[in-house]
C-alpha positions as CSV (number, residue, x, y, z in Angstrom):
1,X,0.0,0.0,0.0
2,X,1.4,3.8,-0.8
3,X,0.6,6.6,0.6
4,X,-0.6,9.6,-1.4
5,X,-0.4,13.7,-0.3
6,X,-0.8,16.5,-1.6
7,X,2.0,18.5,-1.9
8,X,2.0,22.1,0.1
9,X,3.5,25.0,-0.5
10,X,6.4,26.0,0.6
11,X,7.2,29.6,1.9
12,X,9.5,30.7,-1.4
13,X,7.3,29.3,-3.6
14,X,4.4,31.5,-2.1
15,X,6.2,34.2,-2.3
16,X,6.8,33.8,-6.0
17,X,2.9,32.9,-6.6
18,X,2.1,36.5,-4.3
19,X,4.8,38.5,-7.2
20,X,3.3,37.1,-10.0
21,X,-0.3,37.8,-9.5
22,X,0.9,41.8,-8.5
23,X,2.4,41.9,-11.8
24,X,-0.5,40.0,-13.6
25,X,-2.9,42.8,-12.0
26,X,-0.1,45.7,-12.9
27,X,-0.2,44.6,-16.6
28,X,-3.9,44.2,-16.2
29,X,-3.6,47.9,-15.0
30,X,-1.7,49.0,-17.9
31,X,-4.1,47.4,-20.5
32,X,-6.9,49.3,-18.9
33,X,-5.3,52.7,-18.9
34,X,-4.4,51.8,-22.9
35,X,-7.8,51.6,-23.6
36,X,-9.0,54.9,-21.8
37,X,-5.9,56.1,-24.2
38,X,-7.2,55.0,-27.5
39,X,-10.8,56.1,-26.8
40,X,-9.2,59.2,-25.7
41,X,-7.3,59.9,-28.4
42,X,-9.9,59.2,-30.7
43,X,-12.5,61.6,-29.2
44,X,-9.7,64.3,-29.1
45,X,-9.6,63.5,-33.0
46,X,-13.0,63.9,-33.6
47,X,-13.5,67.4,-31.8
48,X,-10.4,69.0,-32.8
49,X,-10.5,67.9,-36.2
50,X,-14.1,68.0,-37.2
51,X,-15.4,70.3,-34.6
52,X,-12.3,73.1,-34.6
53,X,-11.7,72.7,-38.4
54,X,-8.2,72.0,-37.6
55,X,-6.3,70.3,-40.5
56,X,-4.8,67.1,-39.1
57,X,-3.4,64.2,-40.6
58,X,-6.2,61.6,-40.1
59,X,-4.8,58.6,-41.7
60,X,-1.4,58.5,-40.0
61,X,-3.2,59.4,-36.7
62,X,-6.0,56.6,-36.5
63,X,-3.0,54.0,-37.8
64,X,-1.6,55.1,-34.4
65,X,-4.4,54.2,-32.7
66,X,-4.8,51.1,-34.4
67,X,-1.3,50.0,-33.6
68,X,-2.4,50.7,-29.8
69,X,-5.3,48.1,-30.4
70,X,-3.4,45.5,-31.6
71,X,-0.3,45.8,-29.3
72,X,-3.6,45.9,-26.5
73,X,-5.0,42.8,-27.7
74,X,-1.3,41.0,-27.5
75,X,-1.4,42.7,-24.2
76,X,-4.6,41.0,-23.4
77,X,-3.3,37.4,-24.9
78,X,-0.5,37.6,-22.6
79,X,-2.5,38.2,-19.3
80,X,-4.8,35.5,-20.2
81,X,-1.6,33.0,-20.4
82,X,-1.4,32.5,-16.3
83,X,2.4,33.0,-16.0
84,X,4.6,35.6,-14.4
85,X,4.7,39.1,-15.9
86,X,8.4,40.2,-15.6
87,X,9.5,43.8,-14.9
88,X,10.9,44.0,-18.5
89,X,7.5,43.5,-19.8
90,X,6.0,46.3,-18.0
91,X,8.7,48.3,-19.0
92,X,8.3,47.5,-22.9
93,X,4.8,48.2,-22.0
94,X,5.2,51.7,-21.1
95,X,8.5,52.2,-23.9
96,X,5.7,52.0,-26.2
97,X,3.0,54.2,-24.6
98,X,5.5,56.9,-24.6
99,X,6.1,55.9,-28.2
100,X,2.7,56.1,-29.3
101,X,1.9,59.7,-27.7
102,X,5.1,61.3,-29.0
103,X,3.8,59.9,-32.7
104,X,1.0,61.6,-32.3
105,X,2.2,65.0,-30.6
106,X,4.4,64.9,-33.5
107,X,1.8,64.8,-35.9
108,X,0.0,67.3,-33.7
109,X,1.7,70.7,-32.9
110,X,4.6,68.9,-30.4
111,X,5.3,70.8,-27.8
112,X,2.7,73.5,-28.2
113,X,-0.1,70.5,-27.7
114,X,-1.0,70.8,-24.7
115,X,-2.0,67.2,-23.9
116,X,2.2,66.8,-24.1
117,X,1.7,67.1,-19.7
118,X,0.6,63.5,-20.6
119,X,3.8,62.0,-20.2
120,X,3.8,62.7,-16.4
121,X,1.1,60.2,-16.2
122,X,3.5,58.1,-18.1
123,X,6.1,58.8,-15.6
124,X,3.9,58.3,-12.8
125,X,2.9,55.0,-14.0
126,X,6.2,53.6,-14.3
127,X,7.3,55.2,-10.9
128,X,4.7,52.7,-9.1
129,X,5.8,49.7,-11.3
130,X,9.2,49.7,-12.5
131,X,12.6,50.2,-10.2
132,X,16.2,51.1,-10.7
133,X,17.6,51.5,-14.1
134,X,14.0,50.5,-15.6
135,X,12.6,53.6,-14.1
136,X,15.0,56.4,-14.9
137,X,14.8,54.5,-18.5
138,X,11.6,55.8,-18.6
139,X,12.2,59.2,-17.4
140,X,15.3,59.6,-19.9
141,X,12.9,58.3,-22.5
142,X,10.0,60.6,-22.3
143,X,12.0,63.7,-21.6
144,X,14.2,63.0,-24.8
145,X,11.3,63.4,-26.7
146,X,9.7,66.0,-25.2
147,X,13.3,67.5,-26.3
148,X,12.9,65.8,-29.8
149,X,9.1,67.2,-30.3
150,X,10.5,71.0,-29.5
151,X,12.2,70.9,-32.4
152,X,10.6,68.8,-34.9
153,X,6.6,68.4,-35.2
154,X,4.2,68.9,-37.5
155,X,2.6,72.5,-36.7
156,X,-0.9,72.9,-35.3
157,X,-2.8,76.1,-36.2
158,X,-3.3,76.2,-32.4
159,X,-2.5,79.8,-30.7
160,X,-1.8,79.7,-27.3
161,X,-3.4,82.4,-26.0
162,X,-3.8,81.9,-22.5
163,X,-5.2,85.8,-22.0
164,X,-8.7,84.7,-23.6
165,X,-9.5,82.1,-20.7
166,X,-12.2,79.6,-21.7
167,X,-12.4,81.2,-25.4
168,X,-9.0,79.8,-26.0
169,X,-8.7,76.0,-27.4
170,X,-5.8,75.7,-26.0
171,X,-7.1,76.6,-22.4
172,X,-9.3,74.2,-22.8
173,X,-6.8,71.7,-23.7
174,X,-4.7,72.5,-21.3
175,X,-7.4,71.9,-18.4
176,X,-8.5,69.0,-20.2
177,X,-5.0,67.4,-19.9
178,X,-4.8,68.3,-16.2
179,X,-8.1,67.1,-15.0
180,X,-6.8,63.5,-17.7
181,X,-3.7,63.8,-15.3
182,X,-5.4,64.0,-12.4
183,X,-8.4,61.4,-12.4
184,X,-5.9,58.5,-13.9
185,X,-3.6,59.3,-11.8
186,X,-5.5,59.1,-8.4
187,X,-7.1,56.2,-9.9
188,X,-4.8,54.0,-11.7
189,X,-2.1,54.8,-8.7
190,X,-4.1,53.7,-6.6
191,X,-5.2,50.5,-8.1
192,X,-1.7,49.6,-8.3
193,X,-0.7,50.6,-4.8
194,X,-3.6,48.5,-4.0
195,X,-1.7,45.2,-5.9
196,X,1.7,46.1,-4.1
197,X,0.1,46.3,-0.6
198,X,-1.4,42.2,-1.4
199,X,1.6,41.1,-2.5
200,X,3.6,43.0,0.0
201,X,0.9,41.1,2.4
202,X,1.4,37.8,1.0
203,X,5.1,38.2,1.4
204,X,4.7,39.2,4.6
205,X,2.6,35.7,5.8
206,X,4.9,33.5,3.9
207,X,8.2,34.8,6.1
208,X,5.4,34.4,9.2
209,X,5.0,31.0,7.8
210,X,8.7,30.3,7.1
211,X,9.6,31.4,10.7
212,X,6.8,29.2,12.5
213,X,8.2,26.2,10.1
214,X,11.7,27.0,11.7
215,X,10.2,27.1,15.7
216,X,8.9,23.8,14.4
217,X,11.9,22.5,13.5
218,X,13.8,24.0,16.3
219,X,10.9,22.2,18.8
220,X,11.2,19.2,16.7
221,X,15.2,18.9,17.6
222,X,14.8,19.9,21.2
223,X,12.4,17.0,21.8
224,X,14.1,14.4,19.6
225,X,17.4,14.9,21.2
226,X,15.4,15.1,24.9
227,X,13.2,11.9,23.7
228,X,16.4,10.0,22.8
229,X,18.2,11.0,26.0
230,X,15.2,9.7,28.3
231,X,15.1,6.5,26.3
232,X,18.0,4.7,27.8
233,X,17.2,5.5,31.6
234,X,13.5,4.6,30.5
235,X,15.0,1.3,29.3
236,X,17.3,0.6,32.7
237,X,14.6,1.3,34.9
238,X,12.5,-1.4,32.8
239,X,15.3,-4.5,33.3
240,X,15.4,-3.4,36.6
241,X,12.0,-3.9,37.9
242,X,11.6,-6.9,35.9
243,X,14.5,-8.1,37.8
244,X,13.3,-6.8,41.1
245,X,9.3,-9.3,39.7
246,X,11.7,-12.3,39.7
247,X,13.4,-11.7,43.5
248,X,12.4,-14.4,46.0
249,X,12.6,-11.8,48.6
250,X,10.5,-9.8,46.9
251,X,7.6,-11.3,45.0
252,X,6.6,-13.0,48.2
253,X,5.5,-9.9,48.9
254,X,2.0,-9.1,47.4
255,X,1.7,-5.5,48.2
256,X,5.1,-4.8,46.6
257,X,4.4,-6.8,43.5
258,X,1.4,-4.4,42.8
259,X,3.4,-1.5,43.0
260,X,6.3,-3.5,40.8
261,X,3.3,-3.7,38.5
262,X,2.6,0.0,38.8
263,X,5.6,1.1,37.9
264,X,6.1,-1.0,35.0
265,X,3.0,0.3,33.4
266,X,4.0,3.9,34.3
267,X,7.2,3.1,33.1
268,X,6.0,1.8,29.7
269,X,3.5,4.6,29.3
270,X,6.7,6.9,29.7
271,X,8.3,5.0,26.8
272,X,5.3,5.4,25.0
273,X,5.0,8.9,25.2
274,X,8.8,9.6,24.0
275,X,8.1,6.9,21.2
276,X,5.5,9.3,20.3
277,X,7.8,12.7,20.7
278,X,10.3,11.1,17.9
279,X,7.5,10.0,15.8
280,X,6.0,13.4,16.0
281,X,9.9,14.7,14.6
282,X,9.7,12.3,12.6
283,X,12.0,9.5,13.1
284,X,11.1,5.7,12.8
285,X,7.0,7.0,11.8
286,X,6.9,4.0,9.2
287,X,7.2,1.4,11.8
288,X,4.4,2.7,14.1
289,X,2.0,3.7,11.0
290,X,-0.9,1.4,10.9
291,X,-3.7,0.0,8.2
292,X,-7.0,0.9,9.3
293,X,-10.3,2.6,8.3
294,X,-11.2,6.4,8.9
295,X,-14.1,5.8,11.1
296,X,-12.3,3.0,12.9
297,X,-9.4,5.4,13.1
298,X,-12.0,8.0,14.5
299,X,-13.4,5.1,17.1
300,X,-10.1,4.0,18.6
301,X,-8.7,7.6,19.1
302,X,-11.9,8.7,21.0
303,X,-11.9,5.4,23.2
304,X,-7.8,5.9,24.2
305,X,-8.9,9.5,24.5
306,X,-11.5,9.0,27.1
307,X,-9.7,6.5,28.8
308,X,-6.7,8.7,29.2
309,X,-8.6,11.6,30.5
310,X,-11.7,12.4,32.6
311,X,-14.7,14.4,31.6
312,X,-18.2,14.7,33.2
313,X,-19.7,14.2,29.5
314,X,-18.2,13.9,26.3
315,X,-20.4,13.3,23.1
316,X,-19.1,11.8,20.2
317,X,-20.8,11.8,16.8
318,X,-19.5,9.8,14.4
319,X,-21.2,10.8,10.9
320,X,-19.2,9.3,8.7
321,X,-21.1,7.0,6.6
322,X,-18.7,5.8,3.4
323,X,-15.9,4.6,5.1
324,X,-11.9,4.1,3.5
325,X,-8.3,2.5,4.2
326,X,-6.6,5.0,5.7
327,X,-3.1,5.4,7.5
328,X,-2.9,6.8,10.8
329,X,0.3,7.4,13.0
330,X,1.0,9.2,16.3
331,X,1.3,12.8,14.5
332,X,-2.4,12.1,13.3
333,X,-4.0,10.7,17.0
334,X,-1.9,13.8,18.9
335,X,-2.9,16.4,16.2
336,X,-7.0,15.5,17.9
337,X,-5.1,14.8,21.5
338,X,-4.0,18.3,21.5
339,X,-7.7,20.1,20.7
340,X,-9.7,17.7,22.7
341,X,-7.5,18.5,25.5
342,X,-7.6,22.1,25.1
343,X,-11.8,21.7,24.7
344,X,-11.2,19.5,28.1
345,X,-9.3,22.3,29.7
346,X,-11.5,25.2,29.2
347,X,-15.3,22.9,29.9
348,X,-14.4,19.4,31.9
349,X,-18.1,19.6,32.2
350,X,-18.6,18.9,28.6
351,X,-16.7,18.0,25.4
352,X,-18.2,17.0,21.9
353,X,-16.4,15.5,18.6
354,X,-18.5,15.5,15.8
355,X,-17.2,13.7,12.6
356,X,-18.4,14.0,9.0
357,X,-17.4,13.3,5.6
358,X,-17.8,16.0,2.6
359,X,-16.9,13.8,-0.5
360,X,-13.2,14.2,-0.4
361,X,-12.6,16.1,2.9
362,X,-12.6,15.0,6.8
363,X,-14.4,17.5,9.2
364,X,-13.8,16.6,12.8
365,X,-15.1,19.6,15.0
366,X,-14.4,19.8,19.1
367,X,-16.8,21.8,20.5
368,X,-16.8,22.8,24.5
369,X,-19.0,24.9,26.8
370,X,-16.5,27.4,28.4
371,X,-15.6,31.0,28.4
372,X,-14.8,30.7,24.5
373,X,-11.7,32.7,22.8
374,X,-10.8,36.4,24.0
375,X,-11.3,38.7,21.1
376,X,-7.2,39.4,21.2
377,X,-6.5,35.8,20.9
378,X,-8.8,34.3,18.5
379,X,-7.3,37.1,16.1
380,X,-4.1,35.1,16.7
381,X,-5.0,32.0,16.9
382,X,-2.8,29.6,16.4
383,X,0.3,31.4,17.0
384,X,2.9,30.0,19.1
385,X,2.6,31.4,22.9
386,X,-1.1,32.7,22.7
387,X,-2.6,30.6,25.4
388,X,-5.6,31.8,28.0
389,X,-4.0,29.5,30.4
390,X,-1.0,31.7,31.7
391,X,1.5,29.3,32.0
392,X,5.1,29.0,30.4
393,X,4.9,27.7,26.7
394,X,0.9,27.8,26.6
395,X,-0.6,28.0,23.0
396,X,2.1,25.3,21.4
397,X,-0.6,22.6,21.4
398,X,-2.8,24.6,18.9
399,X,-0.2,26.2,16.6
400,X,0.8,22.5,16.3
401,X,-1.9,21.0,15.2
402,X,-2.6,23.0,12.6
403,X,0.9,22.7,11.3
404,X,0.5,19.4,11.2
405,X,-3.0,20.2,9.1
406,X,-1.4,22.3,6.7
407,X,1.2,19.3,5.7
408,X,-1.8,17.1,5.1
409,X,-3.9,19.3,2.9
410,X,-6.2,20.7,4.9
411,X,-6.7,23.4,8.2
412,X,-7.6,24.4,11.7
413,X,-10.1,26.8,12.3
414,X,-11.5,28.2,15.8
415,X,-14.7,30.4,16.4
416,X,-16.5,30.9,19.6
417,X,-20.5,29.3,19.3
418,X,-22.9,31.9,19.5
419,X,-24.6,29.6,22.4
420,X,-21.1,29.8,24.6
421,X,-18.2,28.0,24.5
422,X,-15.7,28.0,21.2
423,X,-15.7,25.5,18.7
424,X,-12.3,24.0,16.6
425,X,-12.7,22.6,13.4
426,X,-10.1,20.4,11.7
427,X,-10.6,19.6,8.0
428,X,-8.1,17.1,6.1
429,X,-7.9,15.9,2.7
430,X,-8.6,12.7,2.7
431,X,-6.2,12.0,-0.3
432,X,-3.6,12.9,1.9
433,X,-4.5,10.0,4.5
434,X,-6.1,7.6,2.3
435,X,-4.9,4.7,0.7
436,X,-5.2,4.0,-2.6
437,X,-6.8,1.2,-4.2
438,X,-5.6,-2.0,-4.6
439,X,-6.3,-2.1,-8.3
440,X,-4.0,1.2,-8.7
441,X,-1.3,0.0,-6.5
442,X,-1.2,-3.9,-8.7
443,X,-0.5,-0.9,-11.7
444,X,1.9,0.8,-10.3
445,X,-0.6,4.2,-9.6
């Protein structure tokens, strides 16, 4: 039999999935504010060539334009493909929207058009995308051709006379172009300060995540090397008390072979728990894994549960009616351990486990009737050393378990019930603790 998993993330590669959706949404950005160019342009067209009776040159203008809607569309292709959108493709993105409005100031009065402020919004653009060399490449790029269009352009029979105020087309243009400047700026800006602040916060929980992964590890060494350290004394004090059992002096003494007995079980329940501690890191988990069923798996934990611990009632709903091969181990059984005995902690009046199956998902949730989360805490909930208990180390048993969900494909949520009391839930994939069919495994799936 094999076991099958889903694989999880890993911090880096999160990271990497947070940078390329920002840039997917920045291109998407740029593709947008194209658009709102081309219609633009064309409406500035219309009115100053039809409505002013300014002589333009319509055909090499509107090719422009066309040229904008079909490097658009490519633009548009490209999002669609669900890959990473590099800096350097935002910056070619841009190289050519510069290029596109110094054609057509060129072909429009240059620097005496006054929608030439336009290339601030460029510049304002790339300043929220680009960094480093590809920025100041823009800034070189649209003020050489604010340079080139002072000297060559096309004239436009377009006096500036600023003294006639709103009679003046080129007052009007002018205010035109700032309130252009203005509205896209406040808008596309902050669309795409919107995308930096998610990806910065994406980055931001994957180094959370990487540094809870390392307090795991770090936990994970401390009670491996601790677990292996016990084990030998653990193992002496074993031969010696079945040593002591076989004494004539001593088993002829009833009273004193109960308490033999005693210790032998505490002393094996000792061993079991550091078994468990280097399972838990780890180390030897094949041998102790074992065949069994999902809702038998469910059955046995709550029955060593109970027997282990004492509660005034605990109600266990077992809901799960299609039942599978399954694996468990120690990591699984504590994983439950851990939230039942945090439920136990905060009601030992009452404790529930309900159990369900949702086609390919485990629910298991722990509900109790105590005080419930603090506000403050179930904001950080499962974060190592948030504990209402107040003691040295509280809150590990919760940040745990869902660490140990996460590498099985599924989660650990917490709410408080509106009725009282809080409420854990702990969904799992059950492809990730499953077995496969027999038929698959006799082909190799």
């Amino acid at each position: 039999m094999t076991r099958t998993t889903e694989p999880t993330q890993t911090p880096l590669r999160k990271a990497r999935t947070a940078g390329a959706s920002a840039g997917r949404k920045n291109l998407q950005q740029l593709i947008q504010l194209r658009w709102i160019a081309v219609v633009g342009q064309l409406l500035t067209i219309e009115v100053t060539h039809y409505s002013l009776r300014l002589a333009l040159p319509l055909q090499a203008m509107l090719a422009i334009v066309a040229c904008m809607v079909v490097f658009n569309l490519v633009s548009l292709l490209r999002w669609r493909v669900r890959r990473r959108v590099h800096e350097v493709e935002l910056f070619i993105a841009l190289l050519v929207d510069v290029a596109a409005l110094t054609a057509q100031l060129y072909l429009s009065g240059g620097i005496s058009n006054p929608f030439v402020f336009l290339y601030l919004l460029q510049i304002a653009v790339g300043a929220m995308l680009l960094r480093g060399g590809y920025l100041w490449s823009i800034v070189l790029a649209a003020s050489a051709c604010v340079v080139l269009l002072a000297e060559h352009s096309r004239p436009l029979p377009l006096a500036p006379n600023l003294q006639e105020g709103w009679s003046s087309p080129y007052v009007v243009g002018l205010l035109v172009c700032f309130a252009l400047n203005a509205i896209l700026v406040v808008i596309f800006i902050t669309r795409i300060n919107q995308n930096l602040r998610r990806q910065d916060a994406r980055l931001a929980t994957a180094r959370q995540r990487a540094a809870e992964e390392e307090h795991i590890v770090r936990m994970g060494l401390l009670a491996s090397g601790a677990a292996h350290e016990l084990g030998t004394p653990l193992a002496t004090m074993a031969v010696i008390l079945g040593d002591w059992k076989r004494v004539p002096a001593l088993s002829a003494d009833t009273t004193l072979q109960e308490d033999i007995a005693e210790m032998e079980a505490q002393v094996k329940r000792c061993k079991s728990i550091v078994s468990g501690i280097l399972l838990s890191a780890g180390e030897t988990r094949g041998e102790s894994s074992v065949q069994t069923t999902v809702r038998q798996f469910l059955d046995t934990l709550v029955k060593d549960w109970r027997t282990t611990r004492s509660v005034n009632q605990f109600v266990y709903d077992n809901h799960i009616l299609h039942d599978s091969p399954m694996v468990a181990d120690t990591t699984l059984e504590q994983m439950v351990f851990n939230v039942l005995d945090n439920a136990r902690d905060a009601s030992p009046h009452w404790v529930q486990l309900h159990a369900e199956r949702d086609v390919d998902t485990l629910r298991i949730v722990v509900s109790d009737r105590g005080p419930g989360f603090a506000p403050e805490l179930l904001a950080h909930i499962g974060t190592p050393y948030q504990s209402t208990k107040g003691r040295p180390g509280g809150g590990l048993g919760l940040f745990l378990s869902m660490n140990v969900a996460r590498t099985l494909g599924g989660s650990v949520v917490a709410r408080n019930r509106p009725e009282g009391g809080a409420e854990v839930t702990i969904t799992l994939s059950l492809s990730a603790i499953t077995l496969q069919d027999a038929n698959q495994e006799d082909h190799g799936l």
